[in-house]
N, C-alpha and C positions, 0 to 999 in steps of 0.2 A: 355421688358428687355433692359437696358441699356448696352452698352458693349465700351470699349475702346480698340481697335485696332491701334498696333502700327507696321509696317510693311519696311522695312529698305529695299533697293531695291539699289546697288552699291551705288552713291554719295547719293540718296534722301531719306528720313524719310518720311513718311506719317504717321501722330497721326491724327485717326476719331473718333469720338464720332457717335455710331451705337444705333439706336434705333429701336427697334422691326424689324431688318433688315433693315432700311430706315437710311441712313447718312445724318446727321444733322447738325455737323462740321467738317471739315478739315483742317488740319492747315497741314505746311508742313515744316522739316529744311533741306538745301543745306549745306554739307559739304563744299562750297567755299563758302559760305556766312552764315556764323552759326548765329546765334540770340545771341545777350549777353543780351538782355534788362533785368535787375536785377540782372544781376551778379554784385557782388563789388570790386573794385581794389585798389590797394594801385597804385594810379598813380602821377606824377610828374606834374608841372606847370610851363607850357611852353611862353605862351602870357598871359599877364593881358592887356584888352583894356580898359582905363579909357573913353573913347571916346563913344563906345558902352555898358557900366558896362558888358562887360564881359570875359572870362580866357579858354584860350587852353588847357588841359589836355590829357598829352602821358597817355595811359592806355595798350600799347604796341601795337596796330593795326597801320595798314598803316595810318591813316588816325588819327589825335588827335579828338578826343571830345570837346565839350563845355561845358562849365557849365555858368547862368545867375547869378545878382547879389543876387535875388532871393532866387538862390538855394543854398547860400552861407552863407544868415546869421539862425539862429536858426529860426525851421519851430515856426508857430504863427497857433495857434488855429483861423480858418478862419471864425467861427463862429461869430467871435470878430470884431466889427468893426477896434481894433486899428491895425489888420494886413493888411489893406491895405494901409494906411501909413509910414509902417515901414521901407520902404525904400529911403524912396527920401533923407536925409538927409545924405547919406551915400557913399564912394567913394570905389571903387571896390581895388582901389591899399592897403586902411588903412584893407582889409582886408585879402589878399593873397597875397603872395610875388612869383614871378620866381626862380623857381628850387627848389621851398619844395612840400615834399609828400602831399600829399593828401588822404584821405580817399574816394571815391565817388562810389553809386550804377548810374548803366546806368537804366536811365529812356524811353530812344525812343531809337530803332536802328537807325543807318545812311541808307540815303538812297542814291539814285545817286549821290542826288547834295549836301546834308547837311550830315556831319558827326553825330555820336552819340550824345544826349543829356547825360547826367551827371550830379548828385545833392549829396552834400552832406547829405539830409534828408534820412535815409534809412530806409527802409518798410521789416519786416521778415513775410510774411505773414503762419501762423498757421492754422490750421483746422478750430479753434473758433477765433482765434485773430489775429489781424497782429499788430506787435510790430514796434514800432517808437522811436527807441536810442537818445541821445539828445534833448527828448520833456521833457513837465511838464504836459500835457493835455489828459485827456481820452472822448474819443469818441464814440457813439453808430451807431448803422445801424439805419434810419429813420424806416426802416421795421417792427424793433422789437415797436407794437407800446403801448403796457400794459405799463403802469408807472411802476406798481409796481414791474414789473419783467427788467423794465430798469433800475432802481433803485437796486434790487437786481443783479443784471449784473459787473454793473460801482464797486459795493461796494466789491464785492469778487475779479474783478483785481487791485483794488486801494490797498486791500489791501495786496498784493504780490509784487507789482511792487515796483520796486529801486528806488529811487533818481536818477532825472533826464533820467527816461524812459517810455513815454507815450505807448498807446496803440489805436486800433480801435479796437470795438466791432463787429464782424460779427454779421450778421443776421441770420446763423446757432446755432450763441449759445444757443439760446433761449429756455426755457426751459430744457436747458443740465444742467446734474449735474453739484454741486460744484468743485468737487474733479476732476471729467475730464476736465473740463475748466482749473481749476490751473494746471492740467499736462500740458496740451499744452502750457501754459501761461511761465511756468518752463522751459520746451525743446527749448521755443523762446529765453528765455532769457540765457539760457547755450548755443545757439548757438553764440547770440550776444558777449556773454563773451569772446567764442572763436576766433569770428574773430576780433575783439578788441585788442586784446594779440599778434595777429599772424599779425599784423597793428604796434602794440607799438615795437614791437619787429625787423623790417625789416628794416636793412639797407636798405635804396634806391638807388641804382646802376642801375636800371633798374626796370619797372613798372613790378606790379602782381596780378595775378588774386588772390583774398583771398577765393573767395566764390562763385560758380558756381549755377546759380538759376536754370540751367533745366528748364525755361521758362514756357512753352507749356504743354509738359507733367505734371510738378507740378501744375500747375494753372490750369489744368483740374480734376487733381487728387483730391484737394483741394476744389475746386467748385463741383462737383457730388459726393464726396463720401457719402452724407449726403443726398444724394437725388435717390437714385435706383439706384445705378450705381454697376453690378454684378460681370464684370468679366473684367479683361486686358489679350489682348493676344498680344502677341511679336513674332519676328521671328529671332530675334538676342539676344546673350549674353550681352552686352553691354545697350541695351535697360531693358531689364530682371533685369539687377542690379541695373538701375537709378531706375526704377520702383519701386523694392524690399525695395530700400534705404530710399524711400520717405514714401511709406507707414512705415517702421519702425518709423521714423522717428515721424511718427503722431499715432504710436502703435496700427496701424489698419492692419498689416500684415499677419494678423488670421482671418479677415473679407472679404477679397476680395480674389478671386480665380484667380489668377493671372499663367499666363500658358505658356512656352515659347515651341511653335513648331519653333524650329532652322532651317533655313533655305527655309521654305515654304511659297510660295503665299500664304499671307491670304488676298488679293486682289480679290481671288477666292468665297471668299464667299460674300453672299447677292449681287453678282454680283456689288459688288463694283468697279469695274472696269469702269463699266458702268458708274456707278452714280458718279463717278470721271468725267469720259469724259464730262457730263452736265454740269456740274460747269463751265468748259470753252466758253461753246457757249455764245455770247452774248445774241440770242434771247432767249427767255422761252417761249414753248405755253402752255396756261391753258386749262383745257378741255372744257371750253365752245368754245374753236375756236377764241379766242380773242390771244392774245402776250404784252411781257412784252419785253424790251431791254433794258441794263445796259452797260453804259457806264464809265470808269471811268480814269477819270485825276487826275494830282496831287493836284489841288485844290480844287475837289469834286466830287461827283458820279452821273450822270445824269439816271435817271430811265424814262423811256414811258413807256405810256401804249395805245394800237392800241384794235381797234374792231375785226381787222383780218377778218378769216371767220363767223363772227358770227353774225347775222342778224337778231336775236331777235325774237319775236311772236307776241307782243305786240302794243308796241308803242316805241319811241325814246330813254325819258327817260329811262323807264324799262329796255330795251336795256343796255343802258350808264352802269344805276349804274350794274347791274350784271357784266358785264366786270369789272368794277372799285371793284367791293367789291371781285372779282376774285383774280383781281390782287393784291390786298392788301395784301390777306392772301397766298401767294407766294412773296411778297417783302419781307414782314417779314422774312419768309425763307428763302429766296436768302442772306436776310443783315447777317444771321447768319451764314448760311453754308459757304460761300466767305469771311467773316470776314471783310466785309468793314464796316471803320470806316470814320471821318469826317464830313461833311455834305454832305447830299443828297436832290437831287433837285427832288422831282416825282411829271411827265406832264401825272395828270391824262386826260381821256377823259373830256369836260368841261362840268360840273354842274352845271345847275343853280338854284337848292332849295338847300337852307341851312340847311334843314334837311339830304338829301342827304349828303355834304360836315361834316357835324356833325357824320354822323352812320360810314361814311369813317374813323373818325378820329378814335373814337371811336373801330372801327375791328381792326386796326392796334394797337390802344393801347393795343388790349386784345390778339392777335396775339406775340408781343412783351414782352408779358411776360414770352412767353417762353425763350427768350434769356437770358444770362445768364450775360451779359455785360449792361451797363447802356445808355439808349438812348432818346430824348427832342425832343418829336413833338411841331413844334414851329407854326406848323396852314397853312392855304389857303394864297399867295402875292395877291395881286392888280391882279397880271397876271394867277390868277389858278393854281399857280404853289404850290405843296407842299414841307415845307421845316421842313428839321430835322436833329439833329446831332444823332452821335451815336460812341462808343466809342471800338477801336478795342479789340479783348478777352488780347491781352496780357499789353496791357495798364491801364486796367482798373483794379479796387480797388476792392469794396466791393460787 
């Protein structure tokens, strides 16, 4: 049973994703530090640097945004080769000017040292679709991989979509009816409309939020409803109606048993409390007696992996890879539950048969499909070291 647990405790949110009583993800929001990543603002333009091609944006936080030159002219079908030359011929000033509005969703929070990213591409992600305002292009999930029913997919949102508004095809729609596909397709695009209007229409005196993404909780909601996902439980009002809203909003509000106990630890169950505290330790032990340690900076994630107590039966080898194929299938978990995204550096034990270093690669590929975000084992360096990116849950697309 899948359960989403959303648990509000004075400043802090905790939103887990509970699986058969085992927590799988946690994601967390701080009222002094809220997440806007996809919210969209109607914000002003403060600095244009022709120097770097790129433009300061007030979206009213302490701190302005950025946006690249990039993310400024009409997104380009990347499939394409000519979208990766579409820039160089282009001067960031012939294209925004200081002190006019801007339309821009936030694509990265800010972090200590870099303010928020910001693009004027904006993404309305749907149950089945995520809508793309000012495109021409529609796009599939690689996932979906039948011709015939990607074909029939592309042809029932081409044919709904307006003039000048693309779309991405999820990889949940597949095999969904017609008729519920274009509801969602329809609810994307009546939202679009609206914050459109409520954009055209704003004097700018000062930046504004147009459109609050709910981040975390909608982009969970979105991603498991279509996959076991039973029940949400809440311990606040507030949480209870974002909740209530989204599921409306994707006219699944009849389908999910959604429950608010007001003001109770639901920290208390599955002993989550616990399984919070683990998340913090650097080290992890597996139970063969072996250890995993996770370190992480802001340029990338360092993973080991140690023999610990564990001293095998066998021989050396043997030894090694159990430790190693141990650890594997606990990284994978640790990259999902922690949410670490970027690149990750993992210093497995060293292996020297390449079939070894092959079956390794290979548990993690199949490990990793549970996660829910998209991630690129790039293979063994020179130094045994493994290297892979992986892309954080609220950053990521399809």
């Amino acid at each position: 049973m899948l359960e989403l647990i959303i648990t509000k405790q004075q400043e802090k949110t905790n939103i887990m994703l509970v699986e058969n009583g085992i927590l799988v993800e946690k994601h967390e929001e701080n009222e002094n530090r809220h997440r806007i990543e996809g919210n969209i603002y109607c914000g002003k333009v403060k600095d244009v640097l022709k120097g770097m091609q790129c433009a300061f944006i007030d979206i009213g936080n302490k701190r302005n945004t950025f946006i690249r030159l990039k993310d400024l002219l009409p997104k380009q079908d990347e499939t394409k080769n000519s979208a990766l030359n579409i820039i160089k011929n282009c001067n960031i000033k012939d294209i925004v000017k200081t002190d006019s509005k801007i339309l821009v969703q936030v694509k990265r929070d800010e972090t200590q040292s870099k303010g928020a990213r910001v693009s004027t591409h904006i993404n309305l992600p749907g149950r089945f679709v995520v809508l793309m305002p000012n495109t021409n292009f529609v796009t599939i999930s690689q996932r979906i991989e039948n011709e015939e029913e990607r074909n029939r997919l592309i042809s029932i949102v081409k044919s709904i979509l307006p003039n000048n508004i693309g779309a991405i095809i999820r990889t949940s729609s597949e095999n969904i009816e017609e008729k519920i596909l274009k509801t969602d397709l329809q609810n994307l695009i009546k939202k679009w409309k609206k914050i459109k209007l409520e954009y055209d229409q704003y004097n700018l005196n000062k930046p504004k939020l147009i459109y609050d993404n709910k981040v975390v909780i909608r982009k969970t909601l979105i991603d498991r409803i279509d996959k076991d996902l039973n029940k949400v439980l809440v311990n606040d009002k507030k949480s209870y109606k974002d909740v209530n809203d989204i599921l409306k909003s994707m006219n699944i509000h009849n389908n999910i048993n959604l429950e608010l106990k007001e003001n109770e630890n639901l920290l208390e169950m599955y002993s989550l409390k616990e399984q919070l505290k683990k998340i913090e330790n650097r080290k992890i032990w597996l139970k063969c007696g072996g250890f995993i340690t996770i370190d992480r900076t802001e340029a990338l994630t360092a993973i080991d992996v140690n023999t610990g107590k564990y001293v095998g039966s066998k021989n050396l080898e043997q030894t090694v890879f159990k430790v190693n194929k141990e650890a594997t299938i606990e990284i994978a978990k640790q990259l999902r539950l922690r949410d670490i995204g970027g690149i990750v550096i993992i210093d497995y034990i060293d292996m020297y048969e390449e079939k070894d270093k092959f079956e390794i690669i290979q548990i993690l590929e199949e490990n990793l499909k549970k996660d829910r975000t998209k991630s690129q084992i790039l293979g063994f360096t020179k130094l045994n070291l493994l290297e892979m990116t992986r892309k954080n849950i609220c950053n990521s697309g399809n």
